[in-house]
Every structure is written in structure tokens, then in C-alpha cells.
mmCIF file as gemmi writes it, N, C-alpha and C atoms, coordinates in Angstrom:
data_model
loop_
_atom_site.group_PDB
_atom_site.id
_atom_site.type_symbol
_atom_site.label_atom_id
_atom_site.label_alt_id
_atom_site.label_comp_id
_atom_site.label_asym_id
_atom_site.label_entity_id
_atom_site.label_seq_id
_atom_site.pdbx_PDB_ins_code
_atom_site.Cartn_x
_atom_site.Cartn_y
_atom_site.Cartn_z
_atom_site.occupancy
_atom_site.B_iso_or_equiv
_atom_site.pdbx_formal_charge
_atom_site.auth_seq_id
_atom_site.auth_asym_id
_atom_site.pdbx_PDB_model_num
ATOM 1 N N . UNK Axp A 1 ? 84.776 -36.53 129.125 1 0 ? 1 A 1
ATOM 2 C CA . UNK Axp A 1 ? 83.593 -35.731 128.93 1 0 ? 1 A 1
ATOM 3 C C . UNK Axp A 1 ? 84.016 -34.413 128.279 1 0 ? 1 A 1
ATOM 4 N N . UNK Axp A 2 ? 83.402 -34.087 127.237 1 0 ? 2 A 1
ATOM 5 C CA . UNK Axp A 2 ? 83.667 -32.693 126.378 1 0 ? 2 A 1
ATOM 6 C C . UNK Axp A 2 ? 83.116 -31.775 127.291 1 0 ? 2 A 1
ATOM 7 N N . UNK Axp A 3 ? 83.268 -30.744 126.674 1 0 ? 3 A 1
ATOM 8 C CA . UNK Axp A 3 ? 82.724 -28.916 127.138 1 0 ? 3 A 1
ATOM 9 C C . UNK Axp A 3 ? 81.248 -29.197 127.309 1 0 ? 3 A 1
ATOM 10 N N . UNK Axp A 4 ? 80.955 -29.497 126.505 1 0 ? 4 A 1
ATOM 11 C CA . UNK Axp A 4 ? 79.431 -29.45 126.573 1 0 ? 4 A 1
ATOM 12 C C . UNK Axp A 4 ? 78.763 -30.444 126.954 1 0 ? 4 A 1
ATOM 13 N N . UNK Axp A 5 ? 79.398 -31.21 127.274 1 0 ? 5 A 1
ATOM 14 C CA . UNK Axp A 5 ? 78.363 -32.698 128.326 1 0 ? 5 A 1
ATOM 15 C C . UNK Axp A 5 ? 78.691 -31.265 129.494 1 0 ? 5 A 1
ATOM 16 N N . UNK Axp A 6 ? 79.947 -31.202 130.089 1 0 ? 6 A 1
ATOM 17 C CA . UNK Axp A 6 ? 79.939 -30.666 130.993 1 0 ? 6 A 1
ATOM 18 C C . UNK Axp A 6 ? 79.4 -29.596 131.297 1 0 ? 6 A 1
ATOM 19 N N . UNK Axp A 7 ? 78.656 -28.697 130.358 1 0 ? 7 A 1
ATOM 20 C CA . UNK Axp A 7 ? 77.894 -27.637 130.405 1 0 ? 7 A 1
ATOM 21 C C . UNK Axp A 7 ? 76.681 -27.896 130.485 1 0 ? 7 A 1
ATOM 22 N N . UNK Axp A 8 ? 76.3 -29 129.614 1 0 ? 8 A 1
ATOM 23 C CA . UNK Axp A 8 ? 74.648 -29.899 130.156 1 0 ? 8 A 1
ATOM 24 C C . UNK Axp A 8 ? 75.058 -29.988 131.672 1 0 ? 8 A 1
ATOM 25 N N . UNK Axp A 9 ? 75.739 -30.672 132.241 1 0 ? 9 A 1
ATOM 26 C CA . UNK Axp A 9 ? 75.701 -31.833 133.322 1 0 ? 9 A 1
ATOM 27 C C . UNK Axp A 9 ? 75.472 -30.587 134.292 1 0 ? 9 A 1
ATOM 28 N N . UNK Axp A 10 ? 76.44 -29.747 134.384 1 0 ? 10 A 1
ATOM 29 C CA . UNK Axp A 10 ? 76.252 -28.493 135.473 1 0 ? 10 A 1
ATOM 30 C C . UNK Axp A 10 ? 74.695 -27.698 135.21 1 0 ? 10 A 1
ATOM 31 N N . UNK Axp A 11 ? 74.152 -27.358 134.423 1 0 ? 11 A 1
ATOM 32 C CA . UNK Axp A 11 ? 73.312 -26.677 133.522 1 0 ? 11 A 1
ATOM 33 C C . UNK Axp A 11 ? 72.092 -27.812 134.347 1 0 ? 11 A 1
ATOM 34 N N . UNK Axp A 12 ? 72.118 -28.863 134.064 1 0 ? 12 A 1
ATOM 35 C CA . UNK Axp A 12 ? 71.213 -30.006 134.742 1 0 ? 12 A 1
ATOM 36 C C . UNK Axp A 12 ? 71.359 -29.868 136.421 1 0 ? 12 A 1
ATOM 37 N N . UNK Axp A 13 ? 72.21 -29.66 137.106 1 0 ? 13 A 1
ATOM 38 C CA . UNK Axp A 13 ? 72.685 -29.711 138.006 1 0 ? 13 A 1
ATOM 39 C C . UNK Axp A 13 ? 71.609 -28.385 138.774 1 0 ? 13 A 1
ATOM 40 N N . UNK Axp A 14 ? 71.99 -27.034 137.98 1 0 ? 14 A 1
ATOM 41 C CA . UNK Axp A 14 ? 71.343 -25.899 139.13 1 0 ? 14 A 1
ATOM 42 C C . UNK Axp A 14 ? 70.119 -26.113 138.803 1 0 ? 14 A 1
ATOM 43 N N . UNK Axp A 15 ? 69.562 -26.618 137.851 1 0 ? 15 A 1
ATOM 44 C CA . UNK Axp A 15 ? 68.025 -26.686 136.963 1 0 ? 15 A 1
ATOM 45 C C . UNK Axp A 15 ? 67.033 -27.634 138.393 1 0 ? 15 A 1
ATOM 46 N N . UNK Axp A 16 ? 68.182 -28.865 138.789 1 0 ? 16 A 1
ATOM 47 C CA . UNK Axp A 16 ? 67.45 -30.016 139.821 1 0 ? 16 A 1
ATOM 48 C C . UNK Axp A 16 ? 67.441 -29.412 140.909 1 0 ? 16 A 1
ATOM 49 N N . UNK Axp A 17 ? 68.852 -28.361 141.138 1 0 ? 17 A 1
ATOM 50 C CA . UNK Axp A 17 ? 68.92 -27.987 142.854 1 0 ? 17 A 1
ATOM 51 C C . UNK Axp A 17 ? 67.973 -26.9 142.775 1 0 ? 17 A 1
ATOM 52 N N . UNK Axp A 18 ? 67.703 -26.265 141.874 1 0 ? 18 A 1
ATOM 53 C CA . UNK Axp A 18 ? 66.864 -25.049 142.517 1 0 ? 18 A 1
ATOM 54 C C . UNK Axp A 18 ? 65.198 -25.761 142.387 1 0 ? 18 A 1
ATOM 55 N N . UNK Axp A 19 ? 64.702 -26.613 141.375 1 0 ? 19 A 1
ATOM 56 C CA . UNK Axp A 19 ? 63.659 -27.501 141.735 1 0 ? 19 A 1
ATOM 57 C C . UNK Axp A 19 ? 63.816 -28.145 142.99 1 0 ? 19 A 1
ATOM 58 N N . UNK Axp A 20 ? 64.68 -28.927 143.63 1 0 ? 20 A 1
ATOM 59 C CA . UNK Axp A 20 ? 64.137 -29.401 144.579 1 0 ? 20 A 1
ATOM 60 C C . UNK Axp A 20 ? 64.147 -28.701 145.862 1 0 ? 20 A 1
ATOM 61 N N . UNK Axp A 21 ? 64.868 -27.336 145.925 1 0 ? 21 A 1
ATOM 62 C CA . UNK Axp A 21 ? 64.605 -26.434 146.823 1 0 ? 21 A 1
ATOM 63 C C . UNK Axp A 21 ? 63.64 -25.874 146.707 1 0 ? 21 A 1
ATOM 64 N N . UNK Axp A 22 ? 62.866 -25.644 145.656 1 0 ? 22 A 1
ATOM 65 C CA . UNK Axp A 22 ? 61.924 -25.012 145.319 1 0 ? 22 A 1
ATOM 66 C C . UNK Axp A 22 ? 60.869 -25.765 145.891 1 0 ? 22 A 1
ATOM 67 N N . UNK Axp A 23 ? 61.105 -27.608 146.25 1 0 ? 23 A 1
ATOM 68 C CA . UNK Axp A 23 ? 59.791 -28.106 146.639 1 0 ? 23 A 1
ATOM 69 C C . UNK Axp A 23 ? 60.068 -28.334 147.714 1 0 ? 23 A 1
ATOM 70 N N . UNK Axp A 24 ? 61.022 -28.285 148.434 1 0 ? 24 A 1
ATOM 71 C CA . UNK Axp A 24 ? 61.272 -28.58 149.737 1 0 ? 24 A 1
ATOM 72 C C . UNK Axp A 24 ? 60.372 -27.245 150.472 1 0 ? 24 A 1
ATOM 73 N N . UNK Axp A 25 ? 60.653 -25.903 149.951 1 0 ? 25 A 1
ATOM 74 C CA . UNK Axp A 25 ? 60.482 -24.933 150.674 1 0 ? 25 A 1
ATOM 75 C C . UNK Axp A 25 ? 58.946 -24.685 150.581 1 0 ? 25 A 1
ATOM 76 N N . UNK Axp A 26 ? 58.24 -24.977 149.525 1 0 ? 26 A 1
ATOM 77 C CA . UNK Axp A 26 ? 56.593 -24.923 149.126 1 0 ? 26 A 1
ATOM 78 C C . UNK Axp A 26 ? 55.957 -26.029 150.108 1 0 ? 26 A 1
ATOM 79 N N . UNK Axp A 27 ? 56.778 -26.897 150.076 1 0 ? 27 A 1
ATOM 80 C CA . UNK Axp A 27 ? 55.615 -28.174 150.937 1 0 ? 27 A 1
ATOM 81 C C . UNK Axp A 27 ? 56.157 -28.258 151.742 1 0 ? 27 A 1
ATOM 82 N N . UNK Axp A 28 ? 56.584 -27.623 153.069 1 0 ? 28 A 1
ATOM 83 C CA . UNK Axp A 28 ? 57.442 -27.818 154.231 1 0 ? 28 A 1
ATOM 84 C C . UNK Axp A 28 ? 56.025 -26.758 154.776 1 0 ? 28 A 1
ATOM 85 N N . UNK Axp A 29 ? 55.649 -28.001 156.029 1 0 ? 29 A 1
ATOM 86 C CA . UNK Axp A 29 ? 54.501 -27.348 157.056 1 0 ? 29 A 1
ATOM 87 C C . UNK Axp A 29 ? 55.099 -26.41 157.909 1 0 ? 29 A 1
ATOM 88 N N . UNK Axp A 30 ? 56.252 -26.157 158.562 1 0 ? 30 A 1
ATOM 89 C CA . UNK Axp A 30 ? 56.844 -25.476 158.953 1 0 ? 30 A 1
ATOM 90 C C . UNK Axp A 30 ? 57.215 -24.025 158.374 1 0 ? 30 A 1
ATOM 91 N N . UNK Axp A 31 ? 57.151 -23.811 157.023 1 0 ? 31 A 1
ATOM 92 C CA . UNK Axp A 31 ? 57.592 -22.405 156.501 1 0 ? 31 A 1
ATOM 93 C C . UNK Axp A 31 ? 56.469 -21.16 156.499 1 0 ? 31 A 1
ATOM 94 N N . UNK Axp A 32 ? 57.534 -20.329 157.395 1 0 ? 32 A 1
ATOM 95 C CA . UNK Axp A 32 ? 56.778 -19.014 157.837 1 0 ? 32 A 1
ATOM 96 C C . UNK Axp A 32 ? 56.18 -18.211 156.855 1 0 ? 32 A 1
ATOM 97 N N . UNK Axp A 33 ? 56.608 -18.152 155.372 1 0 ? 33 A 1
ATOM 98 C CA . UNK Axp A 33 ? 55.985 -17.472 154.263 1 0 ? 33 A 1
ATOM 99 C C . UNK Axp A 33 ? 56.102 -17.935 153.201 1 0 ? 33 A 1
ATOM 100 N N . UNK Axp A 34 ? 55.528 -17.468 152.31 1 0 ? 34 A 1
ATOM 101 C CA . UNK Axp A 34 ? 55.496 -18.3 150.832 1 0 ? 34 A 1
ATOM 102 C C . UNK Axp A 34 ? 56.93 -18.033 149.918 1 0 ? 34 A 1
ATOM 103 N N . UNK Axp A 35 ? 57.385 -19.158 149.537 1 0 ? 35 A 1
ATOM 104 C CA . UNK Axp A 35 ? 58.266 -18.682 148.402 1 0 ? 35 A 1
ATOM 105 C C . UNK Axp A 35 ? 58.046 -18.602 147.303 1 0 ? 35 A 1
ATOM 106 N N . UNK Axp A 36 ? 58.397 -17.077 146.439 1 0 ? 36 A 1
ATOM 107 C CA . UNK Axp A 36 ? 58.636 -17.236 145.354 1 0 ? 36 A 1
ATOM 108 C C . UNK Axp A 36 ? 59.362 -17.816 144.863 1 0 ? 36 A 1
ATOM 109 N N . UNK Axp A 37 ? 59.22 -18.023 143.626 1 0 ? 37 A 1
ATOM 110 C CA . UNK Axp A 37 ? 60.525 -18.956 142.423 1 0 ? 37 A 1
ATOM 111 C C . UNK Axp A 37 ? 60.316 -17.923 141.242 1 0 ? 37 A 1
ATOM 112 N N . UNK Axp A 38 ? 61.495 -17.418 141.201 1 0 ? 38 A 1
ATOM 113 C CA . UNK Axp A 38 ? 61.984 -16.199 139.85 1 0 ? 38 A 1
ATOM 114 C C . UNK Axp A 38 ? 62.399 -17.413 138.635 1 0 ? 38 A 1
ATOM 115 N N . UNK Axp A 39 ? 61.752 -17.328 137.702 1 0 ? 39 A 1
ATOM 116 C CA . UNK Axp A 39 ? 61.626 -17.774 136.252 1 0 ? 39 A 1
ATOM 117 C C . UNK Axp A 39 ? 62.272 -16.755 135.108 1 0 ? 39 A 1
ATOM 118 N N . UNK Axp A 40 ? 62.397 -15.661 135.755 1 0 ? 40 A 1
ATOM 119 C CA . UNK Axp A 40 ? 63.096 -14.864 134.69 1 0 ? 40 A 1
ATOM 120 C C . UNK Axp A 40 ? 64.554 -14.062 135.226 1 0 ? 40 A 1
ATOM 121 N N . UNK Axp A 41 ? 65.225 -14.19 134.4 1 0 ? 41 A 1
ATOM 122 C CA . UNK Axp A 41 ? 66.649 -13.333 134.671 1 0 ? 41 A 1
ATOM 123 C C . UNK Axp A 41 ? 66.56 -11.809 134.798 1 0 ? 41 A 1
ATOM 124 N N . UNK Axp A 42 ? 65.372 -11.236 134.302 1 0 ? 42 A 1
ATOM 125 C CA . UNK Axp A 42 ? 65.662 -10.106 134.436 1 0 ? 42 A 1
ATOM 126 C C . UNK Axp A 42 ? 64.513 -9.78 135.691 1 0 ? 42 A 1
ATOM 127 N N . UNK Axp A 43 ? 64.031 -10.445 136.548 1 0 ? 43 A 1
ATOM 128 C CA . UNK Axp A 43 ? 63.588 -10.42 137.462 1 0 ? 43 A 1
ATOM 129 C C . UNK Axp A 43 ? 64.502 -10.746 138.902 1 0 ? 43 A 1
ATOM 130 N N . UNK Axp A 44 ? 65.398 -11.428 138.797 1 0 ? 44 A 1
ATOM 131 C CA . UNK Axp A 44 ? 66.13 -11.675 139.788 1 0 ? 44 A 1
ATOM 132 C C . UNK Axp A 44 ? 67.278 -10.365 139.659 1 0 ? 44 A 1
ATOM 133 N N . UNK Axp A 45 ? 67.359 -9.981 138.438 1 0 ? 45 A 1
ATOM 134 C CA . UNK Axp A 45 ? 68.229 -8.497 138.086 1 0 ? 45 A 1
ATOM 135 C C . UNK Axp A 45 ? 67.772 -7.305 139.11 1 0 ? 45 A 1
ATOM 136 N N . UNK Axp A 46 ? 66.558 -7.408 139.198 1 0 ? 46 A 1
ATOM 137 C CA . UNK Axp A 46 ? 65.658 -6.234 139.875 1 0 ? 46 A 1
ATOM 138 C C . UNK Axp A 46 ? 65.39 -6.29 141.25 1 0 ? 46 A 1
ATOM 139 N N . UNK Axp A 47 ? 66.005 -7.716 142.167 1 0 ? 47 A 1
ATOM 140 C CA . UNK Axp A 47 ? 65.83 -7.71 143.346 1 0 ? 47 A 1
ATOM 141 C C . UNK Axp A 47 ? 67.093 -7.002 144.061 1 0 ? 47 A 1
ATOM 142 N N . UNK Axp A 48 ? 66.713 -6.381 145.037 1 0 ? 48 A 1
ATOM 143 C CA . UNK Axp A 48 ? 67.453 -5.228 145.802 1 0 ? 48 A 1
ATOM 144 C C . UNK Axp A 48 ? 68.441 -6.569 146.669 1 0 ? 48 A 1
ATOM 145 N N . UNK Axp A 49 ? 69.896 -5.761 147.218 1 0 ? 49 A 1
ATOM 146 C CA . UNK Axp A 49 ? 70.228 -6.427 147.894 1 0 ? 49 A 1
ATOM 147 C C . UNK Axp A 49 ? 70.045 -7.683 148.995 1 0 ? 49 A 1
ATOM 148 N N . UNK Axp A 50 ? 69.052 -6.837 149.794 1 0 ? 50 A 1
ATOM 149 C CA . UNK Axp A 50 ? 68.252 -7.229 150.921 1 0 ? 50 A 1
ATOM 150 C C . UNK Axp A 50 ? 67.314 -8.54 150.424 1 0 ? 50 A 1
ATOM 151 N N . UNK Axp A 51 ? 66.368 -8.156 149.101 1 0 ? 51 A 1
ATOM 152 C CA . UNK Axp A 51 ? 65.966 -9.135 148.635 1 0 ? 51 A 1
ATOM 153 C C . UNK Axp A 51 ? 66.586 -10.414 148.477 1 0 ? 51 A 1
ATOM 154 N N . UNK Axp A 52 ? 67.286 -10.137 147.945 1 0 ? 52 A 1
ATOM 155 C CA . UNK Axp A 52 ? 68.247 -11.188 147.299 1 0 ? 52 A 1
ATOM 156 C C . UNK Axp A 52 ? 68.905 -12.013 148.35 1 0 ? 52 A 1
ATOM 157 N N . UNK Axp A 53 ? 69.634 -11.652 149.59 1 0 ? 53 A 1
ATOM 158 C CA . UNK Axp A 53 ? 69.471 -11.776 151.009 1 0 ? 53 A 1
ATOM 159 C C . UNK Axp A 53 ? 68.816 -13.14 151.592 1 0 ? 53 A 1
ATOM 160 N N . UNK Axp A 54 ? 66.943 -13.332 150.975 1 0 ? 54 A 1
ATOM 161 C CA . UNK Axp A 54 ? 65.899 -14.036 151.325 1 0 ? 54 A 1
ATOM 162 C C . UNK Axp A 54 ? 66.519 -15.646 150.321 1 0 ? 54 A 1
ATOM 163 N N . UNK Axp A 55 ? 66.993 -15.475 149.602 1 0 ? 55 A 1
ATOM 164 C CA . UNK Axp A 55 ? 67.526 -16.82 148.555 1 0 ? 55 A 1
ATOM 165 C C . UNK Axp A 55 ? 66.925 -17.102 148.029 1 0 ? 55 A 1
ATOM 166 N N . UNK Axp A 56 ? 65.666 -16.458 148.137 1 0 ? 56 A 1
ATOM 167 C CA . UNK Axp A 56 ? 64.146 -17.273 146.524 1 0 ? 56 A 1
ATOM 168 C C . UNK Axp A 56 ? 65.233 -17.81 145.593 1 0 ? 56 A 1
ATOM 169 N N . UNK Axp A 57 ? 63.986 -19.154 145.778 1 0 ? 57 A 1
ATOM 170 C CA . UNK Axp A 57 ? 64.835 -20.197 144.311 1 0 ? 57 A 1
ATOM 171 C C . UNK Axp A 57 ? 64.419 -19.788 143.1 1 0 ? 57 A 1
ATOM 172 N N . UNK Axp A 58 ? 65.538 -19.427 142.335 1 0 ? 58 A 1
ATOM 173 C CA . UNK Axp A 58 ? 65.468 -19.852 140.862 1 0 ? 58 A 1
ATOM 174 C C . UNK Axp A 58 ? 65.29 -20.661 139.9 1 0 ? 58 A 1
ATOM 175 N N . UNK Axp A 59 ? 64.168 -20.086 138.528 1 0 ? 59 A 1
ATOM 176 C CA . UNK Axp A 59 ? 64.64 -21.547 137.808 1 0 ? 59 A 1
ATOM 177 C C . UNK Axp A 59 ? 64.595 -20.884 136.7 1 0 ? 59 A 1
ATOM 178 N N . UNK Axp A 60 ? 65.124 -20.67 135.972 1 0 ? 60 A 1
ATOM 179 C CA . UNK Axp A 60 ? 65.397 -20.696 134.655 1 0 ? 60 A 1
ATOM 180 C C . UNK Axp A 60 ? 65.858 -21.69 133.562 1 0 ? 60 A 1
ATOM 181 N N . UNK Axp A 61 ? 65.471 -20.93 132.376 1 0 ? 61 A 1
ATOM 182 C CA . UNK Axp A 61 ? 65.238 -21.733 131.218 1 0 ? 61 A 1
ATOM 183 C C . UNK Axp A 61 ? 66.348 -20.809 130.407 1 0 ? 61 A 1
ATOM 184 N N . UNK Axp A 62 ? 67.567 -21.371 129.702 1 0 ? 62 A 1
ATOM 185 C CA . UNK Axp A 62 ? 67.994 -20.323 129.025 1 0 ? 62 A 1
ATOM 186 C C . UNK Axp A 62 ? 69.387 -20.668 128.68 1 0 ? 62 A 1
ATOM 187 N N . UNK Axp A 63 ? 70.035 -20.214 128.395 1 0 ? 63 A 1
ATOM 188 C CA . UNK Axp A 63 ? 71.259 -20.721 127.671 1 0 ? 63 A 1
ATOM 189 C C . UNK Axp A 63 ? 73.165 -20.436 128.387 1 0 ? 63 A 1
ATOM 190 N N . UNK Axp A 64 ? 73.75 -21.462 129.057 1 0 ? 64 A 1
ATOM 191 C CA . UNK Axp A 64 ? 74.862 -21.108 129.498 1 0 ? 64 A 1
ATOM 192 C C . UNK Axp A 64 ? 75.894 -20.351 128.846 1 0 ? 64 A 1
ATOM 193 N N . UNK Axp A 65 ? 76.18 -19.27 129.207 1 0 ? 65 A 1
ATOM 194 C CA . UNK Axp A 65 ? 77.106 -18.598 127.911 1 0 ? 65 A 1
ATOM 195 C C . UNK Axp A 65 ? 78.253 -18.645 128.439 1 0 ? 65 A 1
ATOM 196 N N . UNK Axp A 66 ? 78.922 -18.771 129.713 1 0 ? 66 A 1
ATOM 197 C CA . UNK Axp A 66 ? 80.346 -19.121 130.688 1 0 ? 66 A 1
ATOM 198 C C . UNK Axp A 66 ? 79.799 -19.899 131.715 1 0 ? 66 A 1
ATOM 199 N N . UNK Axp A 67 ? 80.915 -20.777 131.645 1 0 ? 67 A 1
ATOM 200 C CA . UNK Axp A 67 ? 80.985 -21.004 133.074 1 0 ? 67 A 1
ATOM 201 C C . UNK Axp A 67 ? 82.252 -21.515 133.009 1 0 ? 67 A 1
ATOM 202 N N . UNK Axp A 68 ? 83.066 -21.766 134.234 1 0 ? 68 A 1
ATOM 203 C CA . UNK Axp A 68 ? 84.357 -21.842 134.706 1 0 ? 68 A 1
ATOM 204 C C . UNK Axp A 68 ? 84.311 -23.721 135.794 1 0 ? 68 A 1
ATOM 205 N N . UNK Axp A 69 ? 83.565 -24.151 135.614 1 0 ? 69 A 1
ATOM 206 C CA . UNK Axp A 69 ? 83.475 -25.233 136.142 1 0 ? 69 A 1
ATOM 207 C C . UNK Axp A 69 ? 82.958 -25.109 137.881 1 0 ? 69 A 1
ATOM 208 N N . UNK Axp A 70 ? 82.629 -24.195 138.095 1 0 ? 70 A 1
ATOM 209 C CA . UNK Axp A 70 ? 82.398 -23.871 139.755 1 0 ? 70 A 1
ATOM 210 C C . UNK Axp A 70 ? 81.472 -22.938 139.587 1 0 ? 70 A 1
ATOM 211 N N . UNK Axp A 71 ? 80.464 -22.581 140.282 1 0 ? 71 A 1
ATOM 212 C CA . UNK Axp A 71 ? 79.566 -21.701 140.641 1 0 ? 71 A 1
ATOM 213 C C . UNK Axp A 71 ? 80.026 -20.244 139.708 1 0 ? 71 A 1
ATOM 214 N N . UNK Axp A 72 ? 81.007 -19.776 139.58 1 0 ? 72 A 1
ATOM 215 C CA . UNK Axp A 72 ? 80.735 -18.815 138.204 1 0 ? 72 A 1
ATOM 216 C C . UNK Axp A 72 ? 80.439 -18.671 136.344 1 0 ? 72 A 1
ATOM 217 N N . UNK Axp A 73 ? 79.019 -19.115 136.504 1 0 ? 73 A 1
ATOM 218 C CA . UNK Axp A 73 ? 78.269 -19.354 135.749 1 0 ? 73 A 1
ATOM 219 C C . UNK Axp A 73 ? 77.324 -18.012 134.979 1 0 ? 73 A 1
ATOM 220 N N . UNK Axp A 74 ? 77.286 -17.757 134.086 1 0 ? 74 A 1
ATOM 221 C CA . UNK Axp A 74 ? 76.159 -17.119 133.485 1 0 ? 74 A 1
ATOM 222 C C . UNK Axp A 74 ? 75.669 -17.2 132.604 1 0 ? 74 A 1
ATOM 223 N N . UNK Axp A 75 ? 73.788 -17.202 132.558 1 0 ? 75 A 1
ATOM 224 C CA . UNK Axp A 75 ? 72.737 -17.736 132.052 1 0 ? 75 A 1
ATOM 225 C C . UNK Axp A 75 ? 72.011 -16.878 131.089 1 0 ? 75 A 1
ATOM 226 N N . UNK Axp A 76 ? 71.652 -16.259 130.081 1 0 ? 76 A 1
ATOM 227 C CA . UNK Axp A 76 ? 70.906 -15.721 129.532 1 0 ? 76 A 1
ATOM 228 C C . UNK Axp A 76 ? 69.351 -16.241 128.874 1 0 ? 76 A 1
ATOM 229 N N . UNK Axp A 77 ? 68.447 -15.654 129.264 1 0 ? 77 A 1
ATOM 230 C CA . UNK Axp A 77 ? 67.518 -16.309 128.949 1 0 ? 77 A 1
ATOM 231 C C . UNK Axp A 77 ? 66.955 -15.383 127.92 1 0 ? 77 A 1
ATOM 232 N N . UNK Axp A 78 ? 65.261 -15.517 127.727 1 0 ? 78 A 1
ATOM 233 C CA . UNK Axp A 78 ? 64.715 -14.236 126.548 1 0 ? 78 A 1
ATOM 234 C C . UNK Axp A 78 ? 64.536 -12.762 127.465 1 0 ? 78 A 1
ATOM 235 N N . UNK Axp A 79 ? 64.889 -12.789 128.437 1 0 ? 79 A 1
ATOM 236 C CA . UNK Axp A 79 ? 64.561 -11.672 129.493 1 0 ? 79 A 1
ATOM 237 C C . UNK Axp A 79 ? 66.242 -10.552 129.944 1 0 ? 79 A 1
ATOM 238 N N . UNK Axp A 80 ? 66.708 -11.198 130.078 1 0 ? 80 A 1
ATOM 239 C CA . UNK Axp A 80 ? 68.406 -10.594 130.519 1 0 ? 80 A 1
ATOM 240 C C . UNK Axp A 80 ? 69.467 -12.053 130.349 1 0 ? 80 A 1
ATOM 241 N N . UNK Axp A 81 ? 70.849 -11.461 131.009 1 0 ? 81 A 1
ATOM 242 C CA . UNK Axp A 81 ? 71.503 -12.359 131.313 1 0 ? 81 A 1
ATOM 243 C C . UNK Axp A 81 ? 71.938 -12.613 132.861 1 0 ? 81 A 1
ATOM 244 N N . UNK Axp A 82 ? 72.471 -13.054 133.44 1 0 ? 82 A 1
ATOM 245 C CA . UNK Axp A 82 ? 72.645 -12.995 134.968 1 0 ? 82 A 1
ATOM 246 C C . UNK Axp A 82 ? 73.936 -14.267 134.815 1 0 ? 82 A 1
């Protein structure tokens, strides 16, 4: 597998996990408050520590510019990069 299957495949990878957290946590009768889902990078830029803390799922749309094969990844979309 080249660089870039492997940059799809991971790229595909946080795109499904943060969708299906995203529906687990919306349709779960049990959840005490609503979750947001941050769509933009420069919105998740602007959440305070504490915020950030809460784990609102992400989803973005946008373009891998590194990643290292493990969770240090970063995404730029039309909004920031993160």
C-alpha cells in the first residue's frame, strides 16, 4: 500500500469513527445532553480547554497535510488547520 492509500485509509478511518460516535451519542436514550459535532477546524481551534475536555465529535471535510501513521495527524480544511 502507497502513502496515499494509506492516507485515504486513515483519513477514512477518523471520517467513520467520529460518524459513528457521532450517532451513537445523538440516538442513545440515555444521554444527559445534546452533542454537538464541530464541522469546522477553526471551531474546534476556539474551544477552551475544559471544552475540549467534553470530546464533541468531529467531522471534518478537508485535506491531510501530515500524518505519521498514528494519531498525529493534521487536517486543514477551508476554515483553519488542526
Amino acid at each position: 500500500m502507497d502513502v496515499f492509500q494509506k492516507l485515504a485509509t486513515f483519513g477514512l478511518a477518523l471520517l467513520l469513527g467520529a460518524q459513528i460516535e457521532a450517532a451513537t451519542n445523538t440516538n442513545s436514550l440515555t444521554a444527559s445532553r445534546v452533542e454537538m459535532v464541530f464541522e469546522q477546524a477553526a471551531n474546534v481551534r476556539r474551544l477552551s480547554s475544559e471544552q475540549a475536555g467534553l470530546h464533541h465529535p468531529v467531522l471534518l471535510r478537508g485535506v491531510i497535510t501530515y500524518t505519521d501513521g498514528t494519531y498525529n495527524t493534521f487536517v486543514q480544511d477551508e476554515s483553519a488547520g488542526i
